[in-house]
N, C-alpha and C positions, 0 to 999 in steps of 0.2 A: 350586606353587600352582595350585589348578584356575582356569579360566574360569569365571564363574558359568554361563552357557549353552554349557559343553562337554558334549561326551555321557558325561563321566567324572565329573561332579561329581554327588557324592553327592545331593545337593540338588533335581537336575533327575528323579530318579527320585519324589523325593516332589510336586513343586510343577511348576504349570503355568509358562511359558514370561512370560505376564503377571505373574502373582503374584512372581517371579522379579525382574524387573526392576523392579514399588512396590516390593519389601522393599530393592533396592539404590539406591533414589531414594530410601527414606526413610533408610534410614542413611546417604545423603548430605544428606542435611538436619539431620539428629539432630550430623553431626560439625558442620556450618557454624553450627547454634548453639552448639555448644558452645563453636566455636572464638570466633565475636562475642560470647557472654556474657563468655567470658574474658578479651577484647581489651576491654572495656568495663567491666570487674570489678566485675559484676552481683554484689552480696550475693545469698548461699543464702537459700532459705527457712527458718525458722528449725525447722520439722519435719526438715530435711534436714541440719541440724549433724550427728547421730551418724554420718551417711554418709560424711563426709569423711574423707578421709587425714591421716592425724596427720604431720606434718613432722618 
């Protein structure tokens, strides 16, 4: 698995060094709601029922 900021990671040839680290701050955010919506078992929007995994 790369580093995000190794010099091998595909990713650091397209994006700057900043941009690099918001995208890995927001998708640590993007998991920590997902994770407290779920701990809290926030009903979906009702636009976003087809989205869901069928059990």
């Amino acid at each position: 698995m790369f580093s995000v900021l190794s010099t091998r990671c595909p990713l650091k040839a397209r994006y700057d060094e900043p941009l690099l680290v918001n995208l890995v701050a927001f998708a640590g955010i993007m998991v920590a709601t997902t994770v407290f919506t779920n701990a809290v078992r926030v009903d979906l929007d009702p636009e976003l029922e087809l989205y869901r995994k069928k059990a």
